[in-house]
C-alpha beads as a LAMMPS data file, in Angstrom:
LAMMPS data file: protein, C-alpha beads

143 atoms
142 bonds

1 atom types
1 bond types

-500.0 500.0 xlo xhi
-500.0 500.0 ylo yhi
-500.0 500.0 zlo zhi

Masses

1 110.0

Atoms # bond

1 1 1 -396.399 -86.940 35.154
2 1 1 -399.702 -88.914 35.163
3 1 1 -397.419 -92.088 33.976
4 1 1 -395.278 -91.658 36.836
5 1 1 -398.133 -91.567 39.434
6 1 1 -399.652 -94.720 37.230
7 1 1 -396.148 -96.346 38.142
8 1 1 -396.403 -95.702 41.383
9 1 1 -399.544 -97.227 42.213
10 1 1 -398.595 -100.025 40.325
11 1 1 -395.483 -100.958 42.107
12 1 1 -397.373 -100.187 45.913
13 1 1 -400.299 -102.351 44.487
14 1 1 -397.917 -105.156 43.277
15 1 1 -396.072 -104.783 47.257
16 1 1 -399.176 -104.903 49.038
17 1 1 -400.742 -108.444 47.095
18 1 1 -396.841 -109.944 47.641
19 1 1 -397.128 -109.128 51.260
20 1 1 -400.013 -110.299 51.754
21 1 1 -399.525 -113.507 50.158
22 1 1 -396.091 -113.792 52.016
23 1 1 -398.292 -113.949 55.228
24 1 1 -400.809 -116.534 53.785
25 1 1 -398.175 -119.076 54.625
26 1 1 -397.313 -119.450 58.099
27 1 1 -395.031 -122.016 59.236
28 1 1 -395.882 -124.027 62.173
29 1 1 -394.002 -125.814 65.049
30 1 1 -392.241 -128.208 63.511
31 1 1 -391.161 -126.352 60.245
32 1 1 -394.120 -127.343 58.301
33 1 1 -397.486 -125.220 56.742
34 1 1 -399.825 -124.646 59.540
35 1 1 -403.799 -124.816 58.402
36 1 1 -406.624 -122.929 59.940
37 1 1 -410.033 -124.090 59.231
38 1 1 -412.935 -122.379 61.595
39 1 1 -410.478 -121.500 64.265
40 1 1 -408.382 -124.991 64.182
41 1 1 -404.880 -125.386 63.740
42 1 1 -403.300 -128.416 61.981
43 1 1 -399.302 -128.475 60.450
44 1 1 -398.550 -130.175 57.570
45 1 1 -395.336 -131.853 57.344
46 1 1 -393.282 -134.237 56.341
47 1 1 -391.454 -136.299 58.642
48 1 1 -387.520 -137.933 57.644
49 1 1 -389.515 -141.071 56.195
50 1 1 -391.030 -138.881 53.753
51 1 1 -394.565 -139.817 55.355
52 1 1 -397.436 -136.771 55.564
53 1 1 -398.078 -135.926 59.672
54 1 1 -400.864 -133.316 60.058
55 1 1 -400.746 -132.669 63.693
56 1 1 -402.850 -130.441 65.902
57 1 1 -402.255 -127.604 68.102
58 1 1 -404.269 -125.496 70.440
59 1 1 -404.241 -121.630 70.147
60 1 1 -400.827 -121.155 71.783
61 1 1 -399.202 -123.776 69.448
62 1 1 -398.965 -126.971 72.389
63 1 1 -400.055 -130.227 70.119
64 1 1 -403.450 -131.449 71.107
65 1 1 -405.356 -134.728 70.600
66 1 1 -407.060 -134.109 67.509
67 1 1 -411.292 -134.557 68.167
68 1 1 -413.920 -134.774 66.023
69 1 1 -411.531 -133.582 63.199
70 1 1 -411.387 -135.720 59.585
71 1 1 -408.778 -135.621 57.307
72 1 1 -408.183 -136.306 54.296
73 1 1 -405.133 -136.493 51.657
74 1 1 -404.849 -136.766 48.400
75 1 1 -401.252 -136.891 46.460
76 1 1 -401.881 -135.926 43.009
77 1 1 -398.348 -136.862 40.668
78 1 1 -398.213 -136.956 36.965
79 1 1 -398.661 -141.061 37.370
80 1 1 -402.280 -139.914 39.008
81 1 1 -404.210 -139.269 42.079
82 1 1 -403.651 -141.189 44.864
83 1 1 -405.461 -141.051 47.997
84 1 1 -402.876 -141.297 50.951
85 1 1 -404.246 -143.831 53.860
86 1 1 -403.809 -142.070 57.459
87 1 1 -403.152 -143.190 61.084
88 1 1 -404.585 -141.053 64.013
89 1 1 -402.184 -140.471 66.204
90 1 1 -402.130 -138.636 69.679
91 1 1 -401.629 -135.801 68.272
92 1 1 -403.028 -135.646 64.796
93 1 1 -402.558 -137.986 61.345
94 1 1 -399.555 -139.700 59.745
95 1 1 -399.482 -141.316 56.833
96 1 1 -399.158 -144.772 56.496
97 1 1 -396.680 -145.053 54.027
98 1 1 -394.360 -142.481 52.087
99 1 1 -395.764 -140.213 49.546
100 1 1 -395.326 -141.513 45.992
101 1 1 -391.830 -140.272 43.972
102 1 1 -391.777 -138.086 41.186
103 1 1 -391.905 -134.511 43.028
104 1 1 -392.841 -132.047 42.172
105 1 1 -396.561 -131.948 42.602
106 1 1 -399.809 -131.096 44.584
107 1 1 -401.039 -132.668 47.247
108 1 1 -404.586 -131.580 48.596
109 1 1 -405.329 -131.842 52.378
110 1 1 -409.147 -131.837 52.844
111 1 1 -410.032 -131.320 56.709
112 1 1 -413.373 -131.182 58.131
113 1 1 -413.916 -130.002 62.196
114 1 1 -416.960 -132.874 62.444
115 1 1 -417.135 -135.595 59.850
116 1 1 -420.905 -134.011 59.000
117 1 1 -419.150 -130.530 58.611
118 1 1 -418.136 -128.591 55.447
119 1 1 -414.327 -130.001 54.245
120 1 1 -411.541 -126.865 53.966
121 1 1 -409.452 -127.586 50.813
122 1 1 -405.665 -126.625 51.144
123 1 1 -403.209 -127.296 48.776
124 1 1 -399.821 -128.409 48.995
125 1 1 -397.205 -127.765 46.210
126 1 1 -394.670 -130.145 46.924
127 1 1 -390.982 -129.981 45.755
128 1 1 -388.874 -133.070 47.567
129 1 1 -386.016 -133.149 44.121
130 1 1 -383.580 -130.844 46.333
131 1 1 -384.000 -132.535 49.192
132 1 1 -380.666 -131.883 52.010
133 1 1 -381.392 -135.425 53.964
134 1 1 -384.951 -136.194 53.274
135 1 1 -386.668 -132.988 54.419
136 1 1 -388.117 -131.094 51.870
137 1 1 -386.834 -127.734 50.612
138 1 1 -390.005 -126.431 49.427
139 1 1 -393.867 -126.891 50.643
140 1 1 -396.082 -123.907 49.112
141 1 1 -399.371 -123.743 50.969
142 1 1 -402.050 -122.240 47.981
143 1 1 -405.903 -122.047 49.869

Bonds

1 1 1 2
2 1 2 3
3 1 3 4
4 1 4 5
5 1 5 6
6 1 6 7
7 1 7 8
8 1 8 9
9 1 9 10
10 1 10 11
11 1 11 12
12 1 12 13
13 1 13 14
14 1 14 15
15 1 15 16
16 1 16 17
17 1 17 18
18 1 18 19
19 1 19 20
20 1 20 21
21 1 21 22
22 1 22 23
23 1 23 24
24 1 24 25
25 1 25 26
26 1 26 27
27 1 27 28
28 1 28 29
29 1 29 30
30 1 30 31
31 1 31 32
32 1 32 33
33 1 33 34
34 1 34 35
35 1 35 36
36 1 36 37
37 1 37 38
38 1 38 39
39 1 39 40
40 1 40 41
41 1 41 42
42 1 42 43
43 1 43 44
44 1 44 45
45 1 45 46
46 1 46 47
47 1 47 48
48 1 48 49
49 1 49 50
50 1 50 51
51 1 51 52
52 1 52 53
53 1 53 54
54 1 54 55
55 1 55 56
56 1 56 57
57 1 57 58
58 1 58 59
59 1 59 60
60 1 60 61
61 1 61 62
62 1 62 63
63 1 63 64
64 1 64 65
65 1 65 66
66 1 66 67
67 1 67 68
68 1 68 69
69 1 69 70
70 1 70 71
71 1 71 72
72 1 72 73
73 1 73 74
74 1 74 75
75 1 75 76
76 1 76 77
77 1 77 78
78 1 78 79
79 1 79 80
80 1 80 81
81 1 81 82
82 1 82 83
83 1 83 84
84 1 84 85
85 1 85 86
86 1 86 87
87 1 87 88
88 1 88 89
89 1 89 90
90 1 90 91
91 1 91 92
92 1 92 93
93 1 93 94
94 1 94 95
95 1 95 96
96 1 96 97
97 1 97 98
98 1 98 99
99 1 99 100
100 1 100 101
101 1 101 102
102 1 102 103
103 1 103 104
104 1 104 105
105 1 105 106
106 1 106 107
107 1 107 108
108 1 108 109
109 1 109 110
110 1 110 111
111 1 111 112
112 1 112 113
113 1 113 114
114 1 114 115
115 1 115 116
116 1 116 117
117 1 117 118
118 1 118 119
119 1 119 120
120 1 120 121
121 1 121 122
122 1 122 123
123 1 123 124
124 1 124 125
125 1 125 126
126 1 126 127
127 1 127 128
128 1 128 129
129 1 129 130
130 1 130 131
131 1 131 132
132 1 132 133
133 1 133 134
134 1 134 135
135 1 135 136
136 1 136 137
137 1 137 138
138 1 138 139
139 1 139 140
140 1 140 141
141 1 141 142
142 1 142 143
């Protein structure tokens, strides 16, 4: 009896953390990861070039001219880390050039809300192998 009850919890506990991480990733506009750092909104995604945008939004999801906000990227494949060189944009970022091959790996999005202002880490697990066109079938967002 007590094994069953142990079971149970077990299996509600195990639902509850898969929820919850389910909802940790939130998909924004576009199809990409949004971000939230102090009450900002920023998408990651990757455009048909295979080039990072991070574009921002306002609270109802309408893009916005990004302010004060730094960004920062950082591809990291098995060949090494490389820091990926960004345009600002009306809207946001876009990378200058494509990200390097050899999916899958992470890539690390560092954003600050003022450039004196503590940088939010998020990272991206990225997965372009099974790609249907160029878009990417898989982009894990892991804070």
């Amino acid at each position: 009896m007590k094994l069953t009850s142990l079971l149970i919890a077990v299996a509600a506990l195990c639902s509850a953390v898969s929820v919850t991480a389910a909802e940790k990733i939130v998909g924004g506009p576009k199809g990409g990861r949004l971000l939230e750092a102090d009450g900002q909104k920023a998408e990651f995604f990757m455009t048909n070039d295979k080039k990072i945008e991070i574009i921002f939004y306002d609270a109802a999801l309408k893009p916005i001219a990004p302010g004060e906000q730094v960004v920062a990227v950082t591809a990291e494949p098995k060949s090494g880390r490389t820091k990926v060189e960004l345009e600002k944009t009306a809207t946001g970022y876009v990378s200058k050039a494509a990200v390097p091959e050899g999916t899958p790996y992470r890539v690390v999005v560092q954003m600050r809300t003022k450039p004196d202002a503590k940088p939010q880490n998020f990272r991206v697990d990225l997965d372009l192998a099974n790609c249907a066109g160029s878009q990417p079938r898989r982009i894990r967002l892991h804070l």
